[in-house]
Structure formats: structure tokens, C-alpha cells
LUMLOZA-412738 format. One line per field, with one value per residue: residue number from 1; residue in one letter; y, x, z of N, C-alpha, C, CB in turn. Coordinates in pm, whole numbers, plus 50000, padded with zeros to 5 digits. Glycine has a CB too. Layout:
N
num: c(NUM ...)
residu: c(A ...)
nnorth: c(Y ...)
neast: c(X ...)
nup: c(Z ...)
canorth: c(Y ...)
caeast: c(X ...)
caup: c(Z ...)
cnorth: c(Y ...)
ceast: c(X ...)
cup: c(Z ...)
cbnorth: c(Y ...)
cbeast: c(X ...)
cbup: c(Z ...)
END
This chain:
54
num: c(1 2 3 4 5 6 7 8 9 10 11 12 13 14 15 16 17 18 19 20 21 22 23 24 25 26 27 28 29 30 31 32 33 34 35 36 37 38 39 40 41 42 43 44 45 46 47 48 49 50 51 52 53 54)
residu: c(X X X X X X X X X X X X X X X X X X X X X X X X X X X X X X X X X X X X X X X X X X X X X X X X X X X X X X)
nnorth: c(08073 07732 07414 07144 06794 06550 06286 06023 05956 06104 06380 06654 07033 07339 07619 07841 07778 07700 07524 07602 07454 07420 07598 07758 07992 08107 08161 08112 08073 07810 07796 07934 07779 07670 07428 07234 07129 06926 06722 06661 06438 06182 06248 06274 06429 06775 06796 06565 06609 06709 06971 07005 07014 07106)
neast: c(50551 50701 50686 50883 50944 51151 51108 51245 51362 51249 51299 51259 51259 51226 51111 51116 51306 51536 51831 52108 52346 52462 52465 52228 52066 51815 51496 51502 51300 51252 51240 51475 51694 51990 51997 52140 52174 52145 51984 51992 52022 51992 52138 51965 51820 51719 51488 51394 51201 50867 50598 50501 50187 50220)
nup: c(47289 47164 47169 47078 46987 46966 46746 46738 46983 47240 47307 47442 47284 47386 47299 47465 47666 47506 47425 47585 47629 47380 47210 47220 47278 47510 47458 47176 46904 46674 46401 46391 46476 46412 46099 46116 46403 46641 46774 47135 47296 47136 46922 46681 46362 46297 46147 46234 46376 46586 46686 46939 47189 47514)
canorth: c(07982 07604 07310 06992 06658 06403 06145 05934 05947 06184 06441 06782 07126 07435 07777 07947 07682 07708 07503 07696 07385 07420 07742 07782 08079 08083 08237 08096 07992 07643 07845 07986 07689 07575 07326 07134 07155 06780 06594 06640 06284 06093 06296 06320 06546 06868 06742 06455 06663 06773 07026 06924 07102 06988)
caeast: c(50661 50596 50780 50938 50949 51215 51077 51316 51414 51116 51362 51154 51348 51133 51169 51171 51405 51645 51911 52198 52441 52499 52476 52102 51999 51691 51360 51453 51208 51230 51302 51602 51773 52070 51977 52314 52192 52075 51933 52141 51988 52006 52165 51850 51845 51611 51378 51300 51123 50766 50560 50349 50154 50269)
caup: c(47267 47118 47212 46953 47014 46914 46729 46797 47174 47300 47405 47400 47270 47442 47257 47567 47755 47375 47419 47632 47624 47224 47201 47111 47358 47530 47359 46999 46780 46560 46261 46396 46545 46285 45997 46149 46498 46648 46921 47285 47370 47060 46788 46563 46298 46334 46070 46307 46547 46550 46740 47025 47276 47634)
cnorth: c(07841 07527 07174 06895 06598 06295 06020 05886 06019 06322 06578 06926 07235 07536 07886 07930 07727 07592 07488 07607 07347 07544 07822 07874 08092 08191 08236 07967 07880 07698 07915 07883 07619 07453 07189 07048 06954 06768 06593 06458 06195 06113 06343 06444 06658 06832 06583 06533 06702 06879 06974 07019 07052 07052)
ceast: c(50607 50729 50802 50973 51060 51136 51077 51312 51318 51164 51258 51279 51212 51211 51214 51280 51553 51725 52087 52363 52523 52456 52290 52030 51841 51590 51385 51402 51246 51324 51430 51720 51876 52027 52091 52291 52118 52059 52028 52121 52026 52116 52119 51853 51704 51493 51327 51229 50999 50694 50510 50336 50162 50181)
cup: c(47247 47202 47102 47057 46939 46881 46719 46938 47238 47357 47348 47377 47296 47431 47358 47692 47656 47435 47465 47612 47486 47168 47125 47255 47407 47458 47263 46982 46717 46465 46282 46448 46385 46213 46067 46304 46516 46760 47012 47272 47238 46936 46640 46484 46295 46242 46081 46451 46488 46686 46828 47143 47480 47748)
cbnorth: c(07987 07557 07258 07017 06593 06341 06133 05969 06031 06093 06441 06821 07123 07416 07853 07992 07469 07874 07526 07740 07293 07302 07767 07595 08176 08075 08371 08107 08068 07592 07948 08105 07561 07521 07401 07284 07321 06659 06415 06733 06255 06068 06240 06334 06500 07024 06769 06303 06822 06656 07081 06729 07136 06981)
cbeast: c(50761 50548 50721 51115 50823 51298 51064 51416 51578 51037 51554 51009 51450 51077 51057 51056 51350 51750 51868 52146 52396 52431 52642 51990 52028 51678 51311 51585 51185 51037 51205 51590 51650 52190 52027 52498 52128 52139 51919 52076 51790 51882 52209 51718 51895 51655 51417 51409 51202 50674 50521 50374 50001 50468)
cbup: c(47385 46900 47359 46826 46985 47012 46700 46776 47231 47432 47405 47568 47117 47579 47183 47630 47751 47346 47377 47807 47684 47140 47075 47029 47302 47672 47365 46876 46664 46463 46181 46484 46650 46332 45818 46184 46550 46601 46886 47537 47430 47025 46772 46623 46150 46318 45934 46358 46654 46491 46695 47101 47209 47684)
END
């Protein structure tokens, strides 16, 4: 499992954490997370995030 960064706000999204509060179930992947989907903390759009190894 990887983990994204906000490049904005720093907020981290962890594949195996997902999301649960917007409906993004735990143990998905990047590539499965909605095109639509954004930033809890800031609102950033998913193509402001990058990988990073924590």
C-alpha cells in the first residue's frame, strides 16, 4: 500500500487507511479513488497529490 501527499495542505491519503468518511473504503489504491474526489483538509484536486514514502 503507498501513501499521497497534498501538495497543498500536507494532508496524507493512505491506501490502506482509504478514506471511509467519503466513501473511499479502506485498501484502495490511487487509481481507483474518483477523478472528482478532493482533499478532506483543503479541497485540492487529486492531481495535486503526489506519492511519498512515510
Amino acid at each position: 500500500m503507498r501513501t499521497w501527499m497534498c501538495l497543498i495542505c500536507g494532508w496524507i491519503y493512505d491506501e490502506a487507511a482509504g478514506d471511509p468518511e467519503h466513501d473511499i473504503a479502506p485498501g484502495t489504491p490511487w487509481e481507483a479513488v474518483p477523478m472528482n474526489w478532493t482533499c478532506p483538509e483543503c479541497g485540492a484536486r487529486k492531481e495535486d497529490f503526489e506519492m511519498v514514502q512515510i
